[in-house]
N, C-alpha and C positions, 0 to 999 in steps of 0.2 A: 544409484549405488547397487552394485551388485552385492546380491546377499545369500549364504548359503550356512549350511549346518553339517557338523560331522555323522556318517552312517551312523547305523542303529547300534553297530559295535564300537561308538564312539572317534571313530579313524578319520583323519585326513587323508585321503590313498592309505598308505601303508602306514602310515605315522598316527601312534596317539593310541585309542584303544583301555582297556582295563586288570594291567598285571597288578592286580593287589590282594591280598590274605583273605581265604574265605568270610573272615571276621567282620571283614569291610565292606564286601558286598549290599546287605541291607542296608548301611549307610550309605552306600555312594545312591543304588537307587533309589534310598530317602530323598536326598539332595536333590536326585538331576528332577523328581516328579515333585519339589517343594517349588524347584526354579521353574520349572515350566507353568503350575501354575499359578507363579507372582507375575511371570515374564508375559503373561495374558488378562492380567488383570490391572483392569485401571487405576484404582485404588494405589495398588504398589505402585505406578510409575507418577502418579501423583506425588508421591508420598518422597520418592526418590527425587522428582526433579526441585519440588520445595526444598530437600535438603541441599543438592546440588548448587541453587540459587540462593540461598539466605547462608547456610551454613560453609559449603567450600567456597563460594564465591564464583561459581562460573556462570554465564562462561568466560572462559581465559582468554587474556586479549593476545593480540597477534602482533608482533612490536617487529619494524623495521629495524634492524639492526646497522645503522649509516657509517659506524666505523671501520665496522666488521664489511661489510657490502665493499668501501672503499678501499679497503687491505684484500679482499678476495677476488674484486671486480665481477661480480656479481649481487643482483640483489638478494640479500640475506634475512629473511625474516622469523621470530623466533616464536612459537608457541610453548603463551607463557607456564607450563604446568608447574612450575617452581612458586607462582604465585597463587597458588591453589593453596586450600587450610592445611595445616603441618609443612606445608613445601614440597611436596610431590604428587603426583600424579594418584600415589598410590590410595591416599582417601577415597579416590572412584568406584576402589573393588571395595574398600572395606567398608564404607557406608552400605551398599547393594548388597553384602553377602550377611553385614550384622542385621540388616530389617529382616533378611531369610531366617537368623538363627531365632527372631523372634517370634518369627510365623510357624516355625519346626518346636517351636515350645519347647527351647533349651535354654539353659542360665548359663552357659560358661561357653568360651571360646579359645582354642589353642591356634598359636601362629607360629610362624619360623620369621628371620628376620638378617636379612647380612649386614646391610647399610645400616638398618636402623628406621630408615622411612616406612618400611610396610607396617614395622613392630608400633610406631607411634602412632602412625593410621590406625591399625586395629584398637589401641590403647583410646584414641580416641573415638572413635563408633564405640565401643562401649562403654568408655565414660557416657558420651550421649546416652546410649539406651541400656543404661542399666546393667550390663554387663559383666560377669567374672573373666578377667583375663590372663593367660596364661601364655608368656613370650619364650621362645625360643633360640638362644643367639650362640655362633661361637666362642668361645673365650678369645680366641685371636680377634672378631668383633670386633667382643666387648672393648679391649684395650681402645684402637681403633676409632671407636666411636662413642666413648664415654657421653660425650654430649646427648647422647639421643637415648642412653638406656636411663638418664636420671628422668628424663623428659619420659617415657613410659611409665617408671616407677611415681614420678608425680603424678599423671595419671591413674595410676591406681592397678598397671598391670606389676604382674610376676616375672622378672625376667630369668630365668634359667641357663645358666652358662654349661654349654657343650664342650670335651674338653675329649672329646673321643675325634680321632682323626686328624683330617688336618685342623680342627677346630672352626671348621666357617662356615659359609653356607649350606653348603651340602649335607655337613655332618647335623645345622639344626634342623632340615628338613625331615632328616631320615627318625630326629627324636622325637620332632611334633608329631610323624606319622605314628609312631609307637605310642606317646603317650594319648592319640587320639584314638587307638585301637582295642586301649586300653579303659574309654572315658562316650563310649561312641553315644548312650543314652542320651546323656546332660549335656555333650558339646559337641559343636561344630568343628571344623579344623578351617578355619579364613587362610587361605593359601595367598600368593602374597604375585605371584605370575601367572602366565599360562603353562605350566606344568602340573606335570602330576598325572594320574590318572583320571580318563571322563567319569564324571559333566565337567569337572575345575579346567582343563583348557577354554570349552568352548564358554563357560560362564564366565570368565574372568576379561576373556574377552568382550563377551557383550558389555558388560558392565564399562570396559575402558575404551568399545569406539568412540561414548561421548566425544573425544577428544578429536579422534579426525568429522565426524559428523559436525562439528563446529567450525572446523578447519575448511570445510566443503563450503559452508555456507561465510565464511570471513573472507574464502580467499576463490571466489566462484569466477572471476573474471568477466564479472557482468557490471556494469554501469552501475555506480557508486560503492563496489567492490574492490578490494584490494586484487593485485592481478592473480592468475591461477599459475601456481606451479608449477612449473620442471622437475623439481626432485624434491625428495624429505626422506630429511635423513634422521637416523635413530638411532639409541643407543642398544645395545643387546646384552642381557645376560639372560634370566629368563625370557624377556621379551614381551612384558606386557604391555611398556611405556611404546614401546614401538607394533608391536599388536595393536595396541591402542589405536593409533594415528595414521597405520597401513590401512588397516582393514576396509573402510571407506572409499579407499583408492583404490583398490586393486583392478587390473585390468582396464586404466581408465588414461592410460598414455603417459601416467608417471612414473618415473625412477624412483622407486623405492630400495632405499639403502639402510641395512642395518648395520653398525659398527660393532664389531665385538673387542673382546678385550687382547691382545697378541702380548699383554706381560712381558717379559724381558725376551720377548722376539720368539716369532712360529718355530724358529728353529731350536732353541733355546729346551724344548719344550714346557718351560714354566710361563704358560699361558691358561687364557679359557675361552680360545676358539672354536668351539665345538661345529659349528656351521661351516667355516672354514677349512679347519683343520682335523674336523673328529670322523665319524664313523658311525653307521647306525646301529642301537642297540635298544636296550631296557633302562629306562634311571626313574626312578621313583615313579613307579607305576605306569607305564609310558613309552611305549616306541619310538626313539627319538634320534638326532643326531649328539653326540655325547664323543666325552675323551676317555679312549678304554684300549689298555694294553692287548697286545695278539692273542692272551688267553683270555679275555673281554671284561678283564679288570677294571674297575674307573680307576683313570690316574687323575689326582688332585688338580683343580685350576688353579690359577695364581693370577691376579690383578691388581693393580693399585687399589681399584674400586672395589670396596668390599660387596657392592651389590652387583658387581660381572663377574666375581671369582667363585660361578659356578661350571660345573663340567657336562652342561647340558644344555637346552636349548625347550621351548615349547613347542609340540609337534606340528603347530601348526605353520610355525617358523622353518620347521626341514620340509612340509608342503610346499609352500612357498620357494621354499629354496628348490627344488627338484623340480618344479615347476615351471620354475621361471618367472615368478611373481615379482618376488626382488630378487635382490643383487647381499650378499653378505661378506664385507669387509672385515681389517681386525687394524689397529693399532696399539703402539707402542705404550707402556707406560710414561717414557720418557715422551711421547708424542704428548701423551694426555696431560701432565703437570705443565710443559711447557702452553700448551692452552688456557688450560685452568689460569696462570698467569695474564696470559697475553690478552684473553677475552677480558678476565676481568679490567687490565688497566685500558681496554676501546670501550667499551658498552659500559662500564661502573656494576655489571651485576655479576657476581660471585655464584659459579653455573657451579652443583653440584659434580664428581669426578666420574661420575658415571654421565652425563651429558658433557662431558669435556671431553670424552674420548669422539662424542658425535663432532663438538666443533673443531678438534684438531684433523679431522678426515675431510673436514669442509676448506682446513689451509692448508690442509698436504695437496690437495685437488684442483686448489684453485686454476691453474690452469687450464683445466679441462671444464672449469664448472663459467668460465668468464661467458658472461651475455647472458646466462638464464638466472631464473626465478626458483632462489633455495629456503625450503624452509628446515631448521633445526627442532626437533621437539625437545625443549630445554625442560626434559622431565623431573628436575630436582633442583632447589638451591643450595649451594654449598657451604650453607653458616656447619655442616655436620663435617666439611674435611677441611676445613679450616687449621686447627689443631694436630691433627695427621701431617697437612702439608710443612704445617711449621717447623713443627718435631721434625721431619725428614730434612729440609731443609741446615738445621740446628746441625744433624747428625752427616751433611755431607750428602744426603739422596740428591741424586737426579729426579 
């Protein structure tokens, strides 16, 4: 496996880096020299794979998908991160970064949250360890996802409804950073992708290749192996579920594909393709590709999926992209729902909508994808858009 780390100015080439308020400074280099050395010390990864194995349950099995493979004609195989504890992927960073806030000798933790999954991850790492927590969500969210903020507040976080902007992801980011600017002593800020300002790209990644490092060793194509890949695809909004499960691969003759969101269509412009469709710029601390008007405005994303309706991307993702590492697609809202549907009634498993945008790119393609070996990273389960979809449904949505 190829393995490397961002410059000393934190950058992927030109992407990534540290635009943040003087204020932050000492915390960011708290941070990256607290991670560096847990990330060297046996104890911590002791301590992380114990929770990994007893507490999320991994590793995540790798399920042929026989239906799906037969509708696509190709073989489909799905790594399962929806059956991780809380149901996404996202417990990976927040277990790893909650044992950091306790080795930095802090009681409280601030998050942001769109879906809801990161917010309930955090909710859970510090229920585990003892934790004060403090959520950040849009109001547009909140509505959205009621399910997952009662689920934090049983938990015992705070959730905080944003009501400034367009009310969603973006806007809770920019509030966690404020109220972490405002709190930097007593709290960490568990950032929830690979965005933001260094160390949080390159740590949130380490913390989420478990997922293709499993994937390596499930799917090696060696004798009593499942066979090895041709493509894995992923879903993208920040990018950490597909960060995750790239990073492993890279450079190693697979197609890597991340889906983004295309909203009511690239042209439409109420999307959140940013890899696709955006432009390089600055988005919360960070060199990135991003959606920003000619005078370098962000314009709002829009998704079905509250966790892709952001207008930005992890730098490490415009790396890749410019590089040639992967490949970054977008589909349709109307793509995704129709997925969400159709996977659920072949496989029986209700795929989160932010991993339905991955499987409906896997049946817009089949064509092209017939004879090889596809894996989907089914980064979430969808008991959380269950209610969204119904309501849309009720109300006439596509």
């Amino acid at each position: 496996m190829t393995e490397y780390r961002p410059d000393k100015s934190g950058r992927f080439g030109e992407f990534g880096g540290q635009f943040a308020p003087e204020t932050l400074m000492p915390a960011l280099q708290e941070l990256e020299t607290a991670f560096e050395t847990a990330w060297s010390d046996d104890v911590f990864h002791s301590q992380l794979a114990e929770l990994f194995a007893s507490f999320v349950g991994r590793p995540t099995p790798v399920y042929h998908a026989q239906r799906l493979s037969e509708r696509v004609g190709a073989a489909v195989y799905l790594k399962r991160e929806d059956l991780a504890h809380t149901g996404a992927h996202k417990i990976n960073n927040t277990l790893g970064q909650a044992l950091l806030t306790k080795r930095m000798g802090k009681s409280r933790v601030v998050a942001e949250t769109g879906a809801g999954q990161h917010g309930v991850a955090t909710a859970t790492a510090c229920a585990l360890l003892g934790l004060e927590c403090v959520v950040y969500m849009g109001a547009k969210d909140i509505e959205r996802q009621a399910l997952n903020v009662y689920r934090m507040r049983l938990l015992g976080a705070e959730v905080v409804a944003v009501h400034k902007g367009a009310a969603t992801l973006k806007d809770a980011v920019s509030e966690a950073f404020r109220y972490w600017v405002s709190s930097v002593e007593s709290t960490h800020y568990i950032i929830g992708s690979v965005v933001g300002p260094h160390p949080f790209p390159y740590i949130v990644r380490e913390f989420q290749k478990i997922i293709g490092i499993e994937l390596h060793d499930q799917m090696s194509g060696d004798p009593g192996s499942l066979p090895r890949p041709d493509v894995i695809v992923a879903s993208v909004g920040g990018g950490s579920n597909a960060m995750g499960i790239f990073y492993p691969w890279i450079r190693s003759g697979v197609d890597l594909v991340g889906v983004e969101a295309a909203g009511h269509g690239l042209e439409s412009g109420e999307h959140g393709a940013s890899l696709v469709a955006g432009s390089p710029g600055v988005l919360h601390g960070s060199m990135t590709y991003m959606l920003q008007d000619s005078d370098g405005q962000v314009v709002e994303a829009h998704s079905v999926s509250a966790g892709l309706d952001y207008p930005g991307s992890g730098p490490e993702h415009a790396y890749f992209r410019d590089e040639g590492i992967a490949r970054y697609v977008a589909v349709t809202d109307v793509e995704a729902l129709a997925a969400f549907h159709e996977f659920s009634k072949l496989e029986g498993i209700i795929p989160a909508l932010e991993s339905a945008h991955a499987v409906a790119w896997v049946l817009r393609e089949a064509a092209d994808l017939a004879g090889k070996t596809v894996v989907i990273n089914l980064s979430g389960r969808g008991d959380k858009d269950v209610q969204q979809v119904a309501a849309m449904q009720e109300g006439g949505a596509q």
